[in-house]
PyMOL Python script that loads the backbone (N, CA, C, O; Angstrom):
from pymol import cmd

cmd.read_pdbstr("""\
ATOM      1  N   UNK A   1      95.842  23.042  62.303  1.00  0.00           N
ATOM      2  CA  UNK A   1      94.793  22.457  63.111  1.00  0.00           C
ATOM      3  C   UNK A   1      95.432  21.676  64.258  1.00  0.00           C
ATOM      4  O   UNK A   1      96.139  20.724  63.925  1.00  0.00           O
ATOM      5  N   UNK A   2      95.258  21.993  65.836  1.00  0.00           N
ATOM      6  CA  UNK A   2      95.530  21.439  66.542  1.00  0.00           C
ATOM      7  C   UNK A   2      94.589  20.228  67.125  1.00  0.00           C
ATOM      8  O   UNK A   2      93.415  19.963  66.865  1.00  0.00           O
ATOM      9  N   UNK A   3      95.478  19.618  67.964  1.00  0.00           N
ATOM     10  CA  UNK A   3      94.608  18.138  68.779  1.00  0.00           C
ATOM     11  C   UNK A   3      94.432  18.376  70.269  1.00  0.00           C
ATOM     12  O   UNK A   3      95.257  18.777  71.091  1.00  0.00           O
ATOM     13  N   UNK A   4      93.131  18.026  70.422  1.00  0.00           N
ATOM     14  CA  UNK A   4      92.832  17.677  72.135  1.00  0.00           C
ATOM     15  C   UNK A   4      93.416  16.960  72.859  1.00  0.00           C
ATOM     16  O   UNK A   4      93.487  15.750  72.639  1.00  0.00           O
ATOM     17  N   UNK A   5      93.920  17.488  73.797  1.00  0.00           N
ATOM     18  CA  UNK A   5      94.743  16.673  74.101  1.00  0.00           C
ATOM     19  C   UNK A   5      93.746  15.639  75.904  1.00  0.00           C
ATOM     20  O   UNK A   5      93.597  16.038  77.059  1.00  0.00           O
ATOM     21  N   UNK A   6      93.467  14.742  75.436  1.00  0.00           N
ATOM     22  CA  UNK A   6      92.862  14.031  77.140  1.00  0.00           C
ATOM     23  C   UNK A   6      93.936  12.982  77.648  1.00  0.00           C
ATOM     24  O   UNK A   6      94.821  12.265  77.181  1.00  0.00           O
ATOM     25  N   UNK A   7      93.463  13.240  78.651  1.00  0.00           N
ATOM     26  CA  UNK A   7      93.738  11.828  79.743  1.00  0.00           C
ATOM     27  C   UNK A   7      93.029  10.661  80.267  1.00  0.00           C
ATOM     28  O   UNK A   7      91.808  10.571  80.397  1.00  0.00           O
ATOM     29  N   UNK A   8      93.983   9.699  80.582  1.00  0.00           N
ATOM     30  CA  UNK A   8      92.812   8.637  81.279  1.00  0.00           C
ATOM     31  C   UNK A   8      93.085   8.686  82.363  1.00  0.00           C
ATOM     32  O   UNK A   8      94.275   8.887  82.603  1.00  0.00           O
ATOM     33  N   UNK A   9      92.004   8.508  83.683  1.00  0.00           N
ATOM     34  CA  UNK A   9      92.184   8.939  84.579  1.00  0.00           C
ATOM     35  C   UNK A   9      93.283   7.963  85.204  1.00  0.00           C
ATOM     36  O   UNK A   9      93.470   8.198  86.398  1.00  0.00           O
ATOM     37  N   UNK A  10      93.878   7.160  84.801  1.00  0.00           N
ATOM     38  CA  UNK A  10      95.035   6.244  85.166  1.00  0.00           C
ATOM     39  C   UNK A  10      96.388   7.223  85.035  1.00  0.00           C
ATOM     40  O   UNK A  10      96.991   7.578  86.048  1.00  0.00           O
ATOM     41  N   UNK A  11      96.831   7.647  83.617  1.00  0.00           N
ATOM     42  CA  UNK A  11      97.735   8.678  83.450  1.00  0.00           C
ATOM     43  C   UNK A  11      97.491   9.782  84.185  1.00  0.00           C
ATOM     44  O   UNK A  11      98.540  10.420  84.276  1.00  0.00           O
ATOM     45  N   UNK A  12      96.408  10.423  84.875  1.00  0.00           N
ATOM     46  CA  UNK A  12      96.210  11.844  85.976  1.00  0.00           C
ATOM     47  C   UNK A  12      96.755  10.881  86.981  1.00  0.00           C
ATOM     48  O   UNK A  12      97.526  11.695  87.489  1.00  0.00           O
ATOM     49  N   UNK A  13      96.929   9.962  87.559  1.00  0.00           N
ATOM     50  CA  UNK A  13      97.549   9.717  89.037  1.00  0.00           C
ATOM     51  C   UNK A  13      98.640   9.563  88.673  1.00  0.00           C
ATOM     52  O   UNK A  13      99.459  10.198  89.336  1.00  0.00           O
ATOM     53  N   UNK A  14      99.170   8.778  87.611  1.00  0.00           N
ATOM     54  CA  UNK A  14     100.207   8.532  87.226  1.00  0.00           C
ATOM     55  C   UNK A  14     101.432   9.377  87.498  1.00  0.00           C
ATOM     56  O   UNK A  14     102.521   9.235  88.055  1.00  0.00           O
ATOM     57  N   UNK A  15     100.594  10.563  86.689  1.00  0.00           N
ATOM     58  CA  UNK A  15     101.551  11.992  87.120  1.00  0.00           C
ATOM     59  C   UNK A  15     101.876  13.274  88.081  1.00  0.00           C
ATOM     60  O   UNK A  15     102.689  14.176  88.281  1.00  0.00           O
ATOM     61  N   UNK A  16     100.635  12.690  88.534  1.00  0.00           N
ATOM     62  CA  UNK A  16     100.704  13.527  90.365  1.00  0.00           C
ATOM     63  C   UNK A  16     101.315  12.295  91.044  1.00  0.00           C
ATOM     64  O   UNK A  16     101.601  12.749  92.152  1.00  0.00           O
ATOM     65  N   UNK A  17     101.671  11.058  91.042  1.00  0.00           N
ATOM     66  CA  UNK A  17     102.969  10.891  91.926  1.00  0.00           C
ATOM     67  C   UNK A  17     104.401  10.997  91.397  1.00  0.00           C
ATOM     68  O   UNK A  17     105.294  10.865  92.234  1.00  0.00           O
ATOM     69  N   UNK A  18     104.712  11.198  90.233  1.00  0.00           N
ATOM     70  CA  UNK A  18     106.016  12.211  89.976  1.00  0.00           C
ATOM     71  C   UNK A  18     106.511  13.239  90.813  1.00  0.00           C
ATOM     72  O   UNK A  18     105.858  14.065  91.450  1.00  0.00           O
ATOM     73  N   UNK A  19     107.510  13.124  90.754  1.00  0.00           N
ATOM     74  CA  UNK A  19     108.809  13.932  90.950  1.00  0.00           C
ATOM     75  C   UNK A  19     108.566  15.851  90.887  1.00  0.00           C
ATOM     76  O   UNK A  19     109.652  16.156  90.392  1.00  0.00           O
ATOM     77  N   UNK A  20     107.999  16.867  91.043  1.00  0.00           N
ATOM     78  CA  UNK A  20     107.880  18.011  90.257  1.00  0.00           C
ATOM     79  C   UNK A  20     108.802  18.264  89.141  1.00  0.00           C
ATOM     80  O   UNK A  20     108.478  18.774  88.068  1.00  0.00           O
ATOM     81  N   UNK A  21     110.714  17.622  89.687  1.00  0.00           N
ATOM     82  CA  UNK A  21     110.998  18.564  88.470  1.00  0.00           C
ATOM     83  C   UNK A  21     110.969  17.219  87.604  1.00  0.00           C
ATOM     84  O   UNK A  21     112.170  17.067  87.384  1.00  0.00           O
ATOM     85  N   UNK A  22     110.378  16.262  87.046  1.00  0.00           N
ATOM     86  CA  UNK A  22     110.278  15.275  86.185  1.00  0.00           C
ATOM     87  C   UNK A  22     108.805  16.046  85.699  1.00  0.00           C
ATOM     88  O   UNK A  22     108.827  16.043  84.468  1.00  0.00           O
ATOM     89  N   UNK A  23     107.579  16.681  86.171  1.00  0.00           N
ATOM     90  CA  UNK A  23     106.328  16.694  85.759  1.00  0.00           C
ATOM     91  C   UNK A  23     106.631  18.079  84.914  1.00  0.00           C
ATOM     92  O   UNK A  23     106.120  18.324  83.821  1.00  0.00           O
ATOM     93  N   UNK A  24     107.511  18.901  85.579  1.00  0.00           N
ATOM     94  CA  UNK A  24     108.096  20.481  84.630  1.00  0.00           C
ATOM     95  C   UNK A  24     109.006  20.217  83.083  1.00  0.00           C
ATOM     96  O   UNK A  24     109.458  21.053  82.300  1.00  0.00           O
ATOM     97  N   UNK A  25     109.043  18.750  83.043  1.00  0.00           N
ATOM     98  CA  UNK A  25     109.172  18.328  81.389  1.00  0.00           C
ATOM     99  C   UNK A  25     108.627  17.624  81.126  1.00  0.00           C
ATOM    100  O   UNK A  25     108.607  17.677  79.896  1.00  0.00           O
ATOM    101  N   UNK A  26     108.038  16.821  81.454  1.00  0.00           N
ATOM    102  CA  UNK A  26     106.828  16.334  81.038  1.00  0.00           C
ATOM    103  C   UNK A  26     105.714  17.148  80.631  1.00  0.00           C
ATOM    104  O   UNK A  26     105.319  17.163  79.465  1.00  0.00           O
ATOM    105  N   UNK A  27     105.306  17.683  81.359  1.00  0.00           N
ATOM    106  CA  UNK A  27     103.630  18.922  80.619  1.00  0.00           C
ATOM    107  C   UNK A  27     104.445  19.210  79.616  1.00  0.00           C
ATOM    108  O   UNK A  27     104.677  18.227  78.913  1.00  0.00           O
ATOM    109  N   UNK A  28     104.897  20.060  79.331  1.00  0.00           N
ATOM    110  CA  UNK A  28     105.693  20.973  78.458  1.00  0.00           C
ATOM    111  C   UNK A  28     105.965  19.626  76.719  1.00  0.00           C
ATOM    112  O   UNK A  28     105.704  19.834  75.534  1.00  0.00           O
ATOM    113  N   UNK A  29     106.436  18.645  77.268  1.00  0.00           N
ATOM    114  CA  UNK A  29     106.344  17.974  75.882  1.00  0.00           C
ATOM    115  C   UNK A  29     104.787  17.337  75.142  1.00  0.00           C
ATOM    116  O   UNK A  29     104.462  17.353  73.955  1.00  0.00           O
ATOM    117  N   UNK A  30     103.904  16.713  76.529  1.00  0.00           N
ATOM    118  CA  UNK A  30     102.446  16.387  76.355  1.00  0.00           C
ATOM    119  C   UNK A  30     101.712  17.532  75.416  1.00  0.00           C
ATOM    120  O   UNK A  30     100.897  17.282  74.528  1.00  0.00           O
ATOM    121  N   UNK A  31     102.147  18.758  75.780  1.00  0.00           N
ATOM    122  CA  UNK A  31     101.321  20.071  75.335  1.00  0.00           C
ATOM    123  C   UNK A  31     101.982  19.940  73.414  1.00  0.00           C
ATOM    124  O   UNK A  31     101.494  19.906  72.284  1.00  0.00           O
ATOM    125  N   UNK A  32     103.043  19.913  73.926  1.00  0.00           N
ATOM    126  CA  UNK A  32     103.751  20.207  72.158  1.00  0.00           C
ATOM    127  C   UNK A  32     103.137  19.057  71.568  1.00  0.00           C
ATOM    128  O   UNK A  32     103.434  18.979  70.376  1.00  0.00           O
ATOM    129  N   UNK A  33     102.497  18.269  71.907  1.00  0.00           N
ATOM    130  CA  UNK A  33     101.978  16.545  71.221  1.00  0.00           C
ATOM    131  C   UNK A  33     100.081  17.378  70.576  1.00  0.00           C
ATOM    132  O   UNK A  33      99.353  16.563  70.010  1.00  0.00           O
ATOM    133  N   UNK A  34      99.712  18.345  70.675  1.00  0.00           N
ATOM    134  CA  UNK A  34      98.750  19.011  70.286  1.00  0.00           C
ATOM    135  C   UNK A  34      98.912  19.432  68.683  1.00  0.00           C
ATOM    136  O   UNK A  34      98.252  19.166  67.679  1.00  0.00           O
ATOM    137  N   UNK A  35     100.144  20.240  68.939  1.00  0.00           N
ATOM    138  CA  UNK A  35     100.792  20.977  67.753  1.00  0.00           C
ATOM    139  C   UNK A  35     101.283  19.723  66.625  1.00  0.00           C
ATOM    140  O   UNK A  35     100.966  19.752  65.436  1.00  0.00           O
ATOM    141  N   UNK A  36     101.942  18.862  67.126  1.00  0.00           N
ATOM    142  CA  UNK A  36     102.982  17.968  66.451  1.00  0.00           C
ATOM    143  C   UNK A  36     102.845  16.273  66.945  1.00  0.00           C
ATOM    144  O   UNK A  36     103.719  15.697  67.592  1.00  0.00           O
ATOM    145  N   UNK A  37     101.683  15.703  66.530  1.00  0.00           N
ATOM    146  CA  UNK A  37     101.312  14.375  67.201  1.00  0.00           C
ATOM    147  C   UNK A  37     102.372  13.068  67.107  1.00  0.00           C
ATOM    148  O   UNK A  37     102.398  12.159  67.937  1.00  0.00           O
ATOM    149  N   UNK A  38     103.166  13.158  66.024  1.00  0.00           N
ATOM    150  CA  UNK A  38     104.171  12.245  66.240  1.00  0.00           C
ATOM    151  C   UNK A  38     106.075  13.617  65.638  1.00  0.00           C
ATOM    152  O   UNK A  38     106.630  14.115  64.658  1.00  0.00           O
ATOM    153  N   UNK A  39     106.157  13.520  66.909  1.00  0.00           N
ATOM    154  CA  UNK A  39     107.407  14.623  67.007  1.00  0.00           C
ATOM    155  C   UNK A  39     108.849  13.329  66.311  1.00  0.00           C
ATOM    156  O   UNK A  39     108.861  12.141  65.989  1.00  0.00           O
ATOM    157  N   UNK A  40     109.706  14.276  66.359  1.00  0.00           N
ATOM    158  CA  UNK A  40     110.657  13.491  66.040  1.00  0.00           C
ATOM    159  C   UNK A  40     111.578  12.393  67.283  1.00  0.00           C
ATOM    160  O   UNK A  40     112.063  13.160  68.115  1.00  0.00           O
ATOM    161  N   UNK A  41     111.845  11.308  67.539  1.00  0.00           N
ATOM    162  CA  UNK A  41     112.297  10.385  68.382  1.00  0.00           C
ATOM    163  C   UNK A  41     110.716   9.447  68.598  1.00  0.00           C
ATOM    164  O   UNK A  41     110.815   8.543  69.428  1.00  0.00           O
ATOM    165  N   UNK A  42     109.357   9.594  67.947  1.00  0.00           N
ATOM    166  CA  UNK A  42     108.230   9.638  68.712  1.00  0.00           C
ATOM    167  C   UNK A  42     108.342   8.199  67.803  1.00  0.00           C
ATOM    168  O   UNK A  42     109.136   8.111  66.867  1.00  0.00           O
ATOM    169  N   UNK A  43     107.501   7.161  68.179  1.00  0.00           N
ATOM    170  CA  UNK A  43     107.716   5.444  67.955  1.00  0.00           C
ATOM    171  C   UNK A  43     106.495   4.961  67.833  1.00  0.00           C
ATOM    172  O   UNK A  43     105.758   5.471  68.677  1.00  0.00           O
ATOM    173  N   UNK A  44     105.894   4.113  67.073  1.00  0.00           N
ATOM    174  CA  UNK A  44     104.722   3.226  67.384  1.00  0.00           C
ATOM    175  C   UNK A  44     105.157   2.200  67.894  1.00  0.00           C
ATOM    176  O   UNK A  44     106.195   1.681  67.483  1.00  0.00           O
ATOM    177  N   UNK A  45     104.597   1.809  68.678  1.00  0.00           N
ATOM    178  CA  UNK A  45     104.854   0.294  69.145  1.00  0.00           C
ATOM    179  C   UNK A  45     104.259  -0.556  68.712  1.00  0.00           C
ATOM    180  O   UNK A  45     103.249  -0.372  68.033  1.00  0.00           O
ATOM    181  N   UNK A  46     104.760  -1.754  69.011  1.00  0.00           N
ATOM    182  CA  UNK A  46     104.149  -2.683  68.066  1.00  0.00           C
ATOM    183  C   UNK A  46     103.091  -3.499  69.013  1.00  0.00           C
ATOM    184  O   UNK A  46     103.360  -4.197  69.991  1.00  0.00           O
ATOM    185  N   UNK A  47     101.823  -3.213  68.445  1.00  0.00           N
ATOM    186  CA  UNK A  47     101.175  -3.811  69.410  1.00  0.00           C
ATOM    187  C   UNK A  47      99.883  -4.181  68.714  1.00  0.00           C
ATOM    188  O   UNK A  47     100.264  -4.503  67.588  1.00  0.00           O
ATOM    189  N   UNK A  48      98.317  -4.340  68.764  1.00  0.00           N
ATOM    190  CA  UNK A  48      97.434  -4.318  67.858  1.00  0.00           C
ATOM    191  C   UNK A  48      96.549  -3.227  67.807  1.00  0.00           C
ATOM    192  O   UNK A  48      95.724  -3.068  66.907  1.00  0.00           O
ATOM    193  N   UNK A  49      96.794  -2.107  69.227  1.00  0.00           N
ATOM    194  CA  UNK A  49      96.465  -0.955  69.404  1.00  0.00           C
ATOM    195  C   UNK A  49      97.202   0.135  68.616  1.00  0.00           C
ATOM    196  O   UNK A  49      98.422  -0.020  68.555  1.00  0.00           O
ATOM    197  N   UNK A  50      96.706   1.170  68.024  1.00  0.00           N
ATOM    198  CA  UNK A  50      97.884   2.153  67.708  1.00  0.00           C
ATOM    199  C   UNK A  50      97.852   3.354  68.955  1.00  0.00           C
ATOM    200  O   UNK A  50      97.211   4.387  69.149  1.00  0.00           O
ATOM    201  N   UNK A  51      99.056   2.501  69.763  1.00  0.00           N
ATOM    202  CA  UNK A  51      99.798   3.331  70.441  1.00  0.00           C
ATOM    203  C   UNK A  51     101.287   3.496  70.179  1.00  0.00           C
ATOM    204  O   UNK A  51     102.033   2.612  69.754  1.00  0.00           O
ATOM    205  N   UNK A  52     101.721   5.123  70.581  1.00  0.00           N
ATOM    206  CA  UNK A  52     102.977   5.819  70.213  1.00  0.00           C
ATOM    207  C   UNK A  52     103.517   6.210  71.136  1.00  0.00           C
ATOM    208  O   UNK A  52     102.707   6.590  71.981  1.00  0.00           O
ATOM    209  N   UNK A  53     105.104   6.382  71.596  1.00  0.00           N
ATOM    210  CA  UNK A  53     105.338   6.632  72.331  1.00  0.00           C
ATOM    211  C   UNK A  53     106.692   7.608  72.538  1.00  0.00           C
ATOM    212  O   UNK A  53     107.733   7.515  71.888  1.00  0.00           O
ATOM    213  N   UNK A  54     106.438   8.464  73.494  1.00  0.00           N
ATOM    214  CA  UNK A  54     107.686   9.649  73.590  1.00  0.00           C
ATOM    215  C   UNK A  54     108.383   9.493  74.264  1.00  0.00           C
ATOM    216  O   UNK A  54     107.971   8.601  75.005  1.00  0.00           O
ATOM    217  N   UNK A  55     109.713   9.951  74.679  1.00  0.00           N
ATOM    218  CA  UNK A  55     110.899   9.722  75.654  1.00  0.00           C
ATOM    219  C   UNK A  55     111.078  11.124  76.259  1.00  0.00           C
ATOM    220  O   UNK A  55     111.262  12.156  75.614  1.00  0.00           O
ATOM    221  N   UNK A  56     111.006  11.018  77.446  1.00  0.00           N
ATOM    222  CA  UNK A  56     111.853  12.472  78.233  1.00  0.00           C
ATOM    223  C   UNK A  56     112.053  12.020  79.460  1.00  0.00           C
ATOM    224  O   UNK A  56     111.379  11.588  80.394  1.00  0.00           O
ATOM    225  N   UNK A  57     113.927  12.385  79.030  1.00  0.00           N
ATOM    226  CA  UNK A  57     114.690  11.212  79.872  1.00  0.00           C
ATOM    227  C   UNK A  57     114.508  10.178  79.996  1.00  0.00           C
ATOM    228  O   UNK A  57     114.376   9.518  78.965  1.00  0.00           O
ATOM    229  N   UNK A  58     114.377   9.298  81.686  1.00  0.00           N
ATOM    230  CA  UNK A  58     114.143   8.169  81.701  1.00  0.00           C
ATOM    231  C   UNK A  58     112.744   7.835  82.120  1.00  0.00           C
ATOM    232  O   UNK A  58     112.271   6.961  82.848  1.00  0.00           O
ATOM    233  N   UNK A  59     112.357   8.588  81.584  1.00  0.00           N
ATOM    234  CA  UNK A  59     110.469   8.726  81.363  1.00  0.00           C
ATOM    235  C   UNK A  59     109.310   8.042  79.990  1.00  0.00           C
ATOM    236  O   UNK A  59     109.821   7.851  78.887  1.00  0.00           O
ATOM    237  N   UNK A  60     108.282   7.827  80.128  1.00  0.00           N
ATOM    238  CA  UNK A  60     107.849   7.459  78.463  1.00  0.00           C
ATOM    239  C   UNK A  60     106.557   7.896  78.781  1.00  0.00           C
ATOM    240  O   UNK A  60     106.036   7.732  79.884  1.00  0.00           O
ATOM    241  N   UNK A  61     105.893   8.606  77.556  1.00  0.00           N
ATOM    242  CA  UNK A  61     104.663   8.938  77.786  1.00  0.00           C
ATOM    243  C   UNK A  61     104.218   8.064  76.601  1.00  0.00           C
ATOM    244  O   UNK A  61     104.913   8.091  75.586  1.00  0.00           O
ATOM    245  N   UNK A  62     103.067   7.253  76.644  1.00  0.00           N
ATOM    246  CA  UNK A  62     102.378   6.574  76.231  1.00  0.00           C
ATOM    247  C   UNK A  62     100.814   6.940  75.801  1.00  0.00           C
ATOM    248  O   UNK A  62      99.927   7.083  76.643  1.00  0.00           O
ATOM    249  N   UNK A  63     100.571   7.092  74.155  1.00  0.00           N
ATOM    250  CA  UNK A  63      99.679   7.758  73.945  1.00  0.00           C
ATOM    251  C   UNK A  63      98.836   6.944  72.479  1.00  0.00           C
ATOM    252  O   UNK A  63      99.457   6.274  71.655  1.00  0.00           O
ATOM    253  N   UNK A  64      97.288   7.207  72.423  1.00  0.00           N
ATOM    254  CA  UNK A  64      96.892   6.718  70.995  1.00  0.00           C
ATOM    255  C   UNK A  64      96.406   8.587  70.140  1.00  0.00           C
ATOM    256  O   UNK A  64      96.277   9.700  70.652  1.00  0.00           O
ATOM    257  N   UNK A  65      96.279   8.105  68.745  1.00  0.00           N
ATOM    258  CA  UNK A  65      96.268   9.290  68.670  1.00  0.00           C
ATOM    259  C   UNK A  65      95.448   9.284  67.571  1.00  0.00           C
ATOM    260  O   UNK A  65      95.931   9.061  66.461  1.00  0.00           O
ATOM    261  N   UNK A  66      93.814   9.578  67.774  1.00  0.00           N
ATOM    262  CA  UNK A  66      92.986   9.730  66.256  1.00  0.00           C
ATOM    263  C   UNK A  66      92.888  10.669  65.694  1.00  0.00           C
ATOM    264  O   UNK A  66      92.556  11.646  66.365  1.00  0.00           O
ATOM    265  N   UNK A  67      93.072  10.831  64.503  1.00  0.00           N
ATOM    266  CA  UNK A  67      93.886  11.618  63.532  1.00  0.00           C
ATOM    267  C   UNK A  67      92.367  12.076  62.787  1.00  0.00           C
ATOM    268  O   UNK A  67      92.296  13.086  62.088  1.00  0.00           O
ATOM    269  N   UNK A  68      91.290  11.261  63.025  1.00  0.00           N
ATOM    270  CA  UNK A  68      89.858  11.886  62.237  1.00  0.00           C
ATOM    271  C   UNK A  68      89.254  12.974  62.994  1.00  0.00           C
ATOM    272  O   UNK A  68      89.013  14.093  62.542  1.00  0.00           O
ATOM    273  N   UNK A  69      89.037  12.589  64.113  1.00  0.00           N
ATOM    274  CA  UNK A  69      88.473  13.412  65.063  1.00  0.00           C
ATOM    275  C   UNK A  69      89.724  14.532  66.082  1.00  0.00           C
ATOM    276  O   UNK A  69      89.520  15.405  66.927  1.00  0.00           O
ATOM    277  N   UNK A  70      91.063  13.933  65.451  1.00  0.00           N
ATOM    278  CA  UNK A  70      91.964  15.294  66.105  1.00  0.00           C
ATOM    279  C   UNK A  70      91.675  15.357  67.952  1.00  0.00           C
ATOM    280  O   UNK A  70      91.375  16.275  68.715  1.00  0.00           O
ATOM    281  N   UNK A  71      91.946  13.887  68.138  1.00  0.00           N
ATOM    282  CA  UNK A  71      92.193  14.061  69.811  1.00  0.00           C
ATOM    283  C   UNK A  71      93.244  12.801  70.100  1.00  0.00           C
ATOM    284  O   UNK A  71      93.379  11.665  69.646  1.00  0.00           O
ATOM    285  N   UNK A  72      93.806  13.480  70.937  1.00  0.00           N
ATOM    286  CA  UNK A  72      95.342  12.587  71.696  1.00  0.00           C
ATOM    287  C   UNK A  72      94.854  12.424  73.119  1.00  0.00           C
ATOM    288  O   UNK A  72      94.202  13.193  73.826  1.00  0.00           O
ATOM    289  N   UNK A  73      95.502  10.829  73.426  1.00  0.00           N
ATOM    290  CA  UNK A  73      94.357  10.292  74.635  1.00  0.00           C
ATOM    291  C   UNK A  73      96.088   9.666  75.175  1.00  0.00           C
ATOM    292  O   UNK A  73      96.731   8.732  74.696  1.00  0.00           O
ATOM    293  N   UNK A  74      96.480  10.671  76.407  1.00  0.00           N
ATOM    294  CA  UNK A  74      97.513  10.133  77.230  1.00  0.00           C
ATOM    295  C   UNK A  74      97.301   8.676  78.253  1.00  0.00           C
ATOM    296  O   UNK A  74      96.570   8.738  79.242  1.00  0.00           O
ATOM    297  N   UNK A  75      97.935   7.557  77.926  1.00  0.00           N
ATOM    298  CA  UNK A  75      97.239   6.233  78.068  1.00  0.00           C
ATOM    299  C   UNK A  75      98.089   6.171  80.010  1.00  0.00           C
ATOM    300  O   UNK A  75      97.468   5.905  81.040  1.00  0.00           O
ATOM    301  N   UNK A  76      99.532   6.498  79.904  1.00  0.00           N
ATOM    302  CA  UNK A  76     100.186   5.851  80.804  1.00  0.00           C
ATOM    303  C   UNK A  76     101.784   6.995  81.074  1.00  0.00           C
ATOM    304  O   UNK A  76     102.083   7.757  80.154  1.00  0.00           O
ATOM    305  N   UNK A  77     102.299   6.981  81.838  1.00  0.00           N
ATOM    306  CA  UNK A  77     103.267   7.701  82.019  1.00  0.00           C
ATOM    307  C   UNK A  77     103.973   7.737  83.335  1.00  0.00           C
ATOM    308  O   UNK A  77     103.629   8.286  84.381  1.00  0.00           O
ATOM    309  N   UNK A  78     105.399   6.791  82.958  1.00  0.00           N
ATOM    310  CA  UNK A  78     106.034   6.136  84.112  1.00  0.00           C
ATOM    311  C   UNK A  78     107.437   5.902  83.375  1.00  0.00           C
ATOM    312  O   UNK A  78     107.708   5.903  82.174  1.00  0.00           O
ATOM    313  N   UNK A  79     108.167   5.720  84.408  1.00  0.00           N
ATOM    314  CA  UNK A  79     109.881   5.418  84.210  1.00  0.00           C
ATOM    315  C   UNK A  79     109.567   4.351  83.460  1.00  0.00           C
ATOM    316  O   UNK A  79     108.559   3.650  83.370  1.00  0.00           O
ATOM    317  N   UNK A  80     111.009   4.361  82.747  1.00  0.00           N
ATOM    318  CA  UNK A  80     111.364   3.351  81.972  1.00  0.00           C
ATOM    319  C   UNK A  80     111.340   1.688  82.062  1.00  0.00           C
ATOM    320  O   UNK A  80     111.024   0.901  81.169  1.00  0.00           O
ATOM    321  N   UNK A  81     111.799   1.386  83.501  1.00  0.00           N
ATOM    322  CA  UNK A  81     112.086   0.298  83.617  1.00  0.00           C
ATOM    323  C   UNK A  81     110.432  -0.533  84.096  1.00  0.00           C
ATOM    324  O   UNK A  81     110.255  -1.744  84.229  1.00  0.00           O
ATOM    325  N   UNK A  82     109.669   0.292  84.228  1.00  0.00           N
ATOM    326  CA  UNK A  82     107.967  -0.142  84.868  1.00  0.00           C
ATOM    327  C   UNK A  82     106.927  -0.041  83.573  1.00  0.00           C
ATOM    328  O   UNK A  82     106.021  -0.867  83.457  1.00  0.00           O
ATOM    329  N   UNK A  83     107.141   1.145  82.502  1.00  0.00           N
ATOM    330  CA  UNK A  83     105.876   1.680  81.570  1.00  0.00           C
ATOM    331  C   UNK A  83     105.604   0.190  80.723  1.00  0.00           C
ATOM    332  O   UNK A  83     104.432  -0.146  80.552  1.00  0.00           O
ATOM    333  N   UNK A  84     106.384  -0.430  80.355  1.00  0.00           N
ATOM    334  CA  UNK A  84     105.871  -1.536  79.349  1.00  0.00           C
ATOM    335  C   UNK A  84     104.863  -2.934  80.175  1.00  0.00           C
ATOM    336  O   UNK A  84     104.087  -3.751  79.679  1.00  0.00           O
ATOM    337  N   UNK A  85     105.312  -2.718  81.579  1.00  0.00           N
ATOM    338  CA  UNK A  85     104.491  -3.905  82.226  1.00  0.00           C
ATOM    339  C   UNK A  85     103.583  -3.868  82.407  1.00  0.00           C
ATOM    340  O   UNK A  85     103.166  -4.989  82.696  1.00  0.00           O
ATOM    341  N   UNK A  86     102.831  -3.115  82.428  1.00  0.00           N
ATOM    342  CA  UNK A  86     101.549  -2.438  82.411  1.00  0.00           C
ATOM    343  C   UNK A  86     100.408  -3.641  81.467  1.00  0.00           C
ATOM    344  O   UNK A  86      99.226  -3.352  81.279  1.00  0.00           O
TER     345      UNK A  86
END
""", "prot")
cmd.dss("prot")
cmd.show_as("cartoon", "prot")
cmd.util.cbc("prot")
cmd.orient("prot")
């Protein structure tokens, strides 16, 4: 059983001002987050939200993920040294 995968419309701008070849690994791991919602390297953070988060490169995609209803909601997605200030 796979997951829906949405966006918030914050993460869609997010990633149309990327780089192309940063967004040509990025989709490609977002999509595998359907199949496999917490992959291996994949983290909860500690926060009071359950949000999780992926690494590619010096990238982080930032995501919550309800597991009843089987949909993944891409929160944020930005370099390393900016995604947590948010």
């Amino acid at each position: 059983m796979s997951y829906i995968i949405r966006f918030k419309k914050s993460a869609e701008r997010e990633i149309e001002k990327l780089p192309a070849s940063v967004v040509k690994r990025i989709v490609p791991a977002i999509d595998d987050l359907a199949f496999n919602p917490r992959p291996n390297g994949s983290k909860k953070l500690k926060s009071k939200e359950e949000i999780w988060r992926i690494r590619i490169g010096d990238y982080r995609v930032l995501y919550s993920i309800e597991d009843v209803i089987k949909i993944i909601e891409v929160r944020n997605i930005g370099h390393r040294k900016d995604i947590y200030k948010k």
